[in-house]
C-alpha positions in Angstrom: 35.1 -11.9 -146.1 32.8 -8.6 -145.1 34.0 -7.5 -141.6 31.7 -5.3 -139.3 34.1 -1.6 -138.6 33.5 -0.8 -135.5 35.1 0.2 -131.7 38.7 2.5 -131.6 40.8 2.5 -134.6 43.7 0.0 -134.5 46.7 2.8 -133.7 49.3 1.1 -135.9 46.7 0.8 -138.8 45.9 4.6 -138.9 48.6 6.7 -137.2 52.1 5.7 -136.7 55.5 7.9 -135.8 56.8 9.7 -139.0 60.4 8.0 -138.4 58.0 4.4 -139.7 55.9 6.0 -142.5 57.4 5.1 -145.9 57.0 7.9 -148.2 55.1 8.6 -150.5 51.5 6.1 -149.1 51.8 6.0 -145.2 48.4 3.4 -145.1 46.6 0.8 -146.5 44.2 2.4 -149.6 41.0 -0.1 -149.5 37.5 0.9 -148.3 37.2 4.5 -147.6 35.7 6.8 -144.8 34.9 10.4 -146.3 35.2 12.7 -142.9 32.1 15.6 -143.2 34.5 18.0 -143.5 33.0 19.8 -147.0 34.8 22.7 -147.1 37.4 21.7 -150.0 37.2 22.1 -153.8 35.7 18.9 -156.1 35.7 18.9 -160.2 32.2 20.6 -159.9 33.8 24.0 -158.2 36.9 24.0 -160.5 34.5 23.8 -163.9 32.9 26.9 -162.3 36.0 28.9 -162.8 35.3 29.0 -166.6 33.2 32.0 -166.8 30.0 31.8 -169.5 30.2 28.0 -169.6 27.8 25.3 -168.3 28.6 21.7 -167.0 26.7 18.7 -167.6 26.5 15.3 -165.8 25.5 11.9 -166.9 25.1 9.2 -164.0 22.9 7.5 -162.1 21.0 10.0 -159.2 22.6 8.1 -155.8 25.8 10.0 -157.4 24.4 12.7 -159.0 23.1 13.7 -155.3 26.6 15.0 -154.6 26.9 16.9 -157.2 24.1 18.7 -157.9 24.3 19.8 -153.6 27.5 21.3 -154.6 26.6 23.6 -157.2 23.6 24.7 -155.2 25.5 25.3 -151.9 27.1 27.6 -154.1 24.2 29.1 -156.1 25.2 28.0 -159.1 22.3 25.8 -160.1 21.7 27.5 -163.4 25.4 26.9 -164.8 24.4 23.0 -164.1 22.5 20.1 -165.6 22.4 16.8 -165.1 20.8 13.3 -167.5 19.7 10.5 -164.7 21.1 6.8 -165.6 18.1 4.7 -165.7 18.5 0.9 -165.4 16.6 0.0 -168.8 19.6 1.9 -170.5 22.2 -0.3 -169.2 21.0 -2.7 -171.4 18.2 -1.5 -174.0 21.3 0.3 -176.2 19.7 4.0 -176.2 22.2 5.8 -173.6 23.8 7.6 -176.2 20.6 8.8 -177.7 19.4 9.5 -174.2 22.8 11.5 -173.9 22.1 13.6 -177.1 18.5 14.5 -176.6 18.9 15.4 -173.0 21.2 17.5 -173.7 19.5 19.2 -176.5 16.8 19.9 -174.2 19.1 21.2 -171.4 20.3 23.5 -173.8 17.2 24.1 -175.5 16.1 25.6 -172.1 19.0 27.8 -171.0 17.6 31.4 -171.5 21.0 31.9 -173.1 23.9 29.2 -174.7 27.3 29.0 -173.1 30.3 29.4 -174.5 31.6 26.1 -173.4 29.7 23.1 -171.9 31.7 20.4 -170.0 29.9 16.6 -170.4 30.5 14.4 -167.9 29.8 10.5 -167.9 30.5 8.7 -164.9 32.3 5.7 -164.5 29.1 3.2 -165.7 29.6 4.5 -169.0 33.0 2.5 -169.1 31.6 -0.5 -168.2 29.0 0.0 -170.9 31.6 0.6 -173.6 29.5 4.0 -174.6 30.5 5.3 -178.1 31.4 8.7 -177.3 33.6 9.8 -180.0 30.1 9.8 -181.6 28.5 11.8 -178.8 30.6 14.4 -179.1 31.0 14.8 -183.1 27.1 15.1 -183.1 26.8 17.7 -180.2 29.9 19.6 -182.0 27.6 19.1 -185.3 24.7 20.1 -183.7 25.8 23.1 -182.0 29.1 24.4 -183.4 28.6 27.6 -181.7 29.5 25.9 -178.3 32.7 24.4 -177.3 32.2 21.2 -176.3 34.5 19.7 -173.5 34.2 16.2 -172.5 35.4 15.1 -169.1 34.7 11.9 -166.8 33.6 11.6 -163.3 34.8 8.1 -163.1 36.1 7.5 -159.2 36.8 3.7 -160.2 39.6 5.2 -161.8 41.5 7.0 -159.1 44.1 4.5 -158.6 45.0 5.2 -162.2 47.7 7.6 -163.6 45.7 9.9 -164.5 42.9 11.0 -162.2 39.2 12.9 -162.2 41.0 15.9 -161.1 44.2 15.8 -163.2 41.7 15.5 -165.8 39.1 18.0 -165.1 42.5 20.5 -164.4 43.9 19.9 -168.1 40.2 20.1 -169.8 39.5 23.7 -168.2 42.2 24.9 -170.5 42.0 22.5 -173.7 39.8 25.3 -174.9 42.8 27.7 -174.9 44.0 28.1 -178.7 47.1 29.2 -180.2 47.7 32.6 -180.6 49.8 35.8 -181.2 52.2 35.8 -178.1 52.4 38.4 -175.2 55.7 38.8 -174.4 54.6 40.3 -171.1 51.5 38.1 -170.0 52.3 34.8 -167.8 49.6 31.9 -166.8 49.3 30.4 -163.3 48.1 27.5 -164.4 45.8 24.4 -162.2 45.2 26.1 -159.4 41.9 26.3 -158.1 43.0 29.7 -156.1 44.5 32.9 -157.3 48.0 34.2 -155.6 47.1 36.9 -154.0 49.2 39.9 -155.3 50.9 40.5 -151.9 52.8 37.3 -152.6 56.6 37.9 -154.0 55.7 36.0 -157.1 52.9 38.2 -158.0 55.2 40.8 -157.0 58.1 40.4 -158.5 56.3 39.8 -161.8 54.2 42.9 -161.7 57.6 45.2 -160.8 59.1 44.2 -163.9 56.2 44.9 -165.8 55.0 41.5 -166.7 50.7 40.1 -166.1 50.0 37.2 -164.1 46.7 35.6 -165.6 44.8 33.5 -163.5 42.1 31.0 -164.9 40.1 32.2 -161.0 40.1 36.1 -161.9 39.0 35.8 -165.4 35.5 37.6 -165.0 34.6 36.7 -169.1 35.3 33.9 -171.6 37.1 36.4 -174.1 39.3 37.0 -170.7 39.9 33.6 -169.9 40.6 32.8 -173.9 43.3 35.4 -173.1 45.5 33.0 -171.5 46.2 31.4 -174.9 48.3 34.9 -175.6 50.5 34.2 -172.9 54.0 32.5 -173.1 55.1 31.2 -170.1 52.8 29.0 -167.9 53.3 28.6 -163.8 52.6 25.7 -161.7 52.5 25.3 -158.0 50.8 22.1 -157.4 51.1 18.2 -158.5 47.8 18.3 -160.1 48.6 21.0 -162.3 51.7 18.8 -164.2 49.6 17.4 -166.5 47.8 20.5 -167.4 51.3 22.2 -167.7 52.6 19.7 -170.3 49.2 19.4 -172.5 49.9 23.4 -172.9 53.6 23.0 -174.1 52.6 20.6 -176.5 49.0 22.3 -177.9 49.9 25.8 -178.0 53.7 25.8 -177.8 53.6 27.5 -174.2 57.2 27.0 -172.5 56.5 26.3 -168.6 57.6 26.2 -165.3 57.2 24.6 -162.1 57.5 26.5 -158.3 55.9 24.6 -155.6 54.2 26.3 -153.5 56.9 25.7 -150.3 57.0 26.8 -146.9 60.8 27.0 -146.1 62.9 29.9 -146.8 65.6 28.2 -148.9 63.6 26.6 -151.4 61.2 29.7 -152.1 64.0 31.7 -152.5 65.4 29.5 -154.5 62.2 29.1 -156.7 61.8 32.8 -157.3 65.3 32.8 -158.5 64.5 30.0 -161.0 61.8 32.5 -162.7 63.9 35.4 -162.3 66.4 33.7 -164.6 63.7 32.7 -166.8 62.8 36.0 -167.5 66.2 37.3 -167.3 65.2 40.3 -164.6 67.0 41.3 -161.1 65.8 39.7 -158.1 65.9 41.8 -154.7 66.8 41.0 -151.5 64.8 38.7 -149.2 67.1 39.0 -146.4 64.9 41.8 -144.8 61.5 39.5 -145.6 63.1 36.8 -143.9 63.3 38.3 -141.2 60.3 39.9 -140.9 58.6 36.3 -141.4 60.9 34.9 -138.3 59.3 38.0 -135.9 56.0 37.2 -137.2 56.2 33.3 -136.5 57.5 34.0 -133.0 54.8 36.5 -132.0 52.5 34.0 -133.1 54.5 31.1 -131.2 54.2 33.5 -128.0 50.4 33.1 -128.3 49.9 29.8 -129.4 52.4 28.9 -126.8 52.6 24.8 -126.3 49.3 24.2 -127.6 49.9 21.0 -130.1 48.9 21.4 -133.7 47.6 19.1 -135.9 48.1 20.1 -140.1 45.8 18.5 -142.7 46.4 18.1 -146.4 43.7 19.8 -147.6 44.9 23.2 -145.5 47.9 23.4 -147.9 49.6 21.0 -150.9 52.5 20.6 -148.8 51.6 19.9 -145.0 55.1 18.4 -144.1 56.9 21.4 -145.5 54.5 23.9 -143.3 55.5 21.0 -140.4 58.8 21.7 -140.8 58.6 25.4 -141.0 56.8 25.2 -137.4 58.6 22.5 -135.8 61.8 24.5 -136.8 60.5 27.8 -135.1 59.8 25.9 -132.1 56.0 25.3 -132.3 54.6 21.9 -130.8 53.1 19.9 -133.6 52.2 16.5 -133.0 49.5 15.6 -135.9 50.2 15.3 -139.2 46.6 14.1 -141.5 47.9 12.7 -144.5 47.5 9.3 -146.4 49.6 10.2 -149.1 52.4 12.4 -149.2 53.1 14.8 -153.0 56.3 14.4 -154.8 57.4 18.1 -153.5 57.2 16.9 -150.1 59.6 14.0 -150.4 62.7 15.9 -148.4 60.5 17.5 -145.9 59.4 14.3 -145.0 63.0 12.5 -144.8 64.3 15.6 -142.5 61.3 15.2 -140.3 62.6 11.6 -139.6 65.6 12.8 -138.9 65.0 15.3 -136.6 61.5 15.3 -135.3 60.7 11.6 -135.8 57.9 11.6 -132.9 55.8 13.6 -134.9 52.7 11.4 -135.9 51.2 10.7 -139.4 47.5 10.1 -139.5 44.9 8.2 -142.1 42.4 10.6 -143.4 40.2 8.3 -145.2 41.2 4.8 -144.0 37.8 3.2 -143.0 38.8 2.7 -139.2 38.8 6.5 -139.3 35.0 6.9 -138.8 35.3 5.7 -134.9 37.9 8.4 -134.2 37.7 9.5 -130.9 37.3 13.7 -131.6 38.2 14.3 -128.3 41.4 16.3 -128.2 39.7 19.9 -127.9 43.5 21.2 -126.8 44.6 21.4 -130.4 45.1 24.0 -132.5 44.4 22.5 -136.3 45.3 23.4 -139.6 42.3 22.4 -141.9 39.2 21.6 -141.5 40.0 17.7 -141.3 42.5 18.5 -138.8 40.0 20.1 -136.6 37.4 17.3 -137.6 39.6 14.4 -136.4 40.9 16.5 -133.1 37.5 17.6 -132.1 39.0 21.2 -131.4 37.5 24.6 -132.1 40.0 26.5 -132.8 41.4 26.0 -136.4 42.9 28.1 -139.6 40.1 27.5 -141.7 42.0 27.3 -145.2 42.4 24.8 -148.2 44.8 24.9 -151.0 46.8 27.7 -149.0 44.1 30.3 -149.8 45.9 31.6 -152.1 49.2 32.5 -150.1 52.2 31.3 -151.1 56.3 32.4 -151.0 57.1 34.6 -147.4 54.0 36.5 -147.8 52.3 32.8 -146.8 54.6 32.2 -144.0 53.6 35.5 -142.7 49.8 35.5 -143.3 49.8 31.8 -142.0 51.3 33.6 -138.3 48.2 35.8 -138.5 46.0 33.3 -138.9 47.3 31.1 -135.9 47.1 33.7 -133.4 42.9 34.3 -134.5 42.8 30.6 -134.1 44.2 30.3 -130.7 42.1 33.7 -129.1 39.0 33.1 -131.9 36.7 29.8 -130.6 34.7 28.6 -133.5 32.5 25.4 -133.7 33.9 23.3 -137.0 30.5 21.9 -137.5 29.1 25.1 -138.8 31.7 25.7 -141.2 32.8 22.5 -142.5 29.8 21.1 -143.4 29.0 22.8 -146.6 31.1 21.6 -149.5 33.2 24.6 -150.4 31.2 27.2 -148.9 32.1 26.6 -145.6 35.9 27.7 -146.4 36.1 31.9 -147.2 39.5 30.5 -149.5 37.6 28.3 -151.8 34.4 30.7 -153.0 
């Protein structure tokens, strides 16, 4: 029975002490509330990353609306098409033809032809049993001078094992080929960011001579084919897993996995694991550490008692940046996470343990939408975190921006102390999808 939503979230429905939550889902997953925070990255942006290539979607124009706003907010309009989903074709049996000649006319229009063009049906082309092994073998026929690359925008399918965006992250690279290998060149691979080079992966790579390619820096298609020289591929994220193993399979590339952490002992630990992968010295970090501790307690000197809340779309792991705070004796309270990654499994157990007062909260749980956005004393972490709290003062980040290993931790300090002494109104950031975060364009 249809129930009407309304009046103050039920507390024990959407936040609850993280000594109750039972990794890895905290809530109940049914009808959703999307927050207007925009500012994180959807399969539109990542596509973009592909330089000389053009995406095309296939669906009906209520969900077409969020997509096309997307690439426009970012001026991208001309590396984007879209084929509307007319009723008739539901049922008349022309949407592949519709498919094919719509895209011949996108293309015939383009004042030049990508390299690569990613198709994208939506999910009403799996209800419709579309034949698109056929689609595609008479676009490849049709126009073998493009790379064809089909994808899916099917959100009915996001309780499945593989999702939109594990999807869209393997597909960027199926176009990678194999290759005469670089015994010097390295991938990140699935990241929607690039590691900054002040990070002590990027430099411990680049003092022993080897290149870290990143599919964000490639400025040219040739650059970004590239990557198929390369014979080691990194990871730092869940969604990248997929990607990773597709790669080892195709192309032969060996890989490995370092989570992009926020506690000394387990980035340590990870930049050993590569140093013994490439067989090279590691340094000390003992001195870094250190640094890093002087740096968080500056910050805790200025940020003082002020409670934090931490989002999930800040950084992939938002109860190992918890811990690293709690730890170093800052006050955070809110946690905004349905469900917790894989990588975050221990930080969340020692967080029970010792900080089990800290509170979990929905992020997209329907009851969400009549949260009170009142707690203006906050300091948040992500643009839902300062959404939800009603604050306006925030790190304005997704994904990490890019920062990862002790170089993180300390940029992460920095960017607390702006927070506190920098008052910002979230509405004019967080509105535009991606735009309104300098880390995602």
């Amino acid at each position: 029975m249809l129930k009407r939503i309304k009046g103050t979230p039920d507390p024990q429905v959407v936040d609850l002490p993280i000594a109750a939550a039972k990794f890895p889902s905290f809530f109940y997953d049914g009808l959703q509330y999307s927050p207007p925070a925009r500012g994180t990255w959807n399969i539109v942006h990542t596509n973009m990353l592909v330089p000389e290539s053009h995406q095309i979607y296939i669906c009906a124009l209520g969900c077409l609306r969020g997509v096309v706003l997307t690439a426009a907010e970012m001026g991208a309009l001309s590396r984007f098409s879209s084929i509307v989903v007319e009723e008739k074709q539901l049922f008349d049996g022309t949407m592949e033809d519709t498919v094919l000649r719509g895209t011949a006319e996108i293309l015939s229009r383009l004042p030049k032809a990508p390299k690569a063009c990613f198709i994208y049906p939506s999910c009403i082309h799996h209800f419709m049993g579309c034949d698109w092994q056929h689609v595609y073998k008479q676009l490849v026929s049709a126009y073998p001078h493009i790379a064809f690359v089909p994808c899916w925008m099917d959100p009915i399918r996001r309780h499945s094992k593989l999702t939109a965006e594990m999807r869209t992250r393997r597909q960027i690279y199926s176009l990678l080929e194999k290759q005469a290998v670089d015994g010097t060149s390295l991938n990140m691979i699935g990241s929607n960011l690039p590691v900054r080079p002040q990070c002590e992966l990027s430099s411990l790579l680049r003092a022993n001579g080897y290149r870290l390619r990143q599919l964000p820096t490639c400025t040219s298609y040739e650059e970004y084919l590239a990557m198929g020289s390369s014979f080691l591929n990194i990871g730092q994220e869940p969604l990248a897993h997929i990607a990773l193993a597709a790669l080892e399979k195709r192309l032969g590339q060996q890989q490995v996995y370092l989570s992009a952490a926020w506690n000394y002992e387990e980035i340590e630990a990870n930049l050993q694991r590569l140093a013994q992968r490439l067989q090279i010295a590691l340094p000390s970090y003992t001195e870094t550490k250190q640094q890093c501790d002087r740096r968080l307690q500056e910050a805790l000197k200025i940020v003082g008692g002020r409670p934090i809340a931490i989002d999930f779309t800040a950084v992939t792991r938002p109860f190992s940046l918890a811990r690293l705070l709690l730890e170093q004796g800052f006050n955070v309270q809110r946690i905004y996470c349905d469900t917790a990654v894989p990588d975050d499994e221990a930080d969340v157990a020692l967080l029970q343990r010792h900080f089990p007062t800290v509170r979990v909260y929905a992020v997209r749980h329907a009851y969400m939408h009549a949260a009170a956005r009142t707690d203006t004393d906050f300091l948040a972490i992500g643009q839902k975190a300062a959404y939800y709290t009603g604050t306006s003062h925030f790190v304005n980040i997704v994904e990490g921006g890019g920062w990862r290993d002790y170089a993180g931790i300390q940029e992460m300090a920095r960017q607390l102390i702006k927070a506190v002494r920098e008052e910002k109104s979230a509405a004019a950031y967080i509105q535009q999808k991606g735009w309104g975060c300098p880390t995602c364009l």
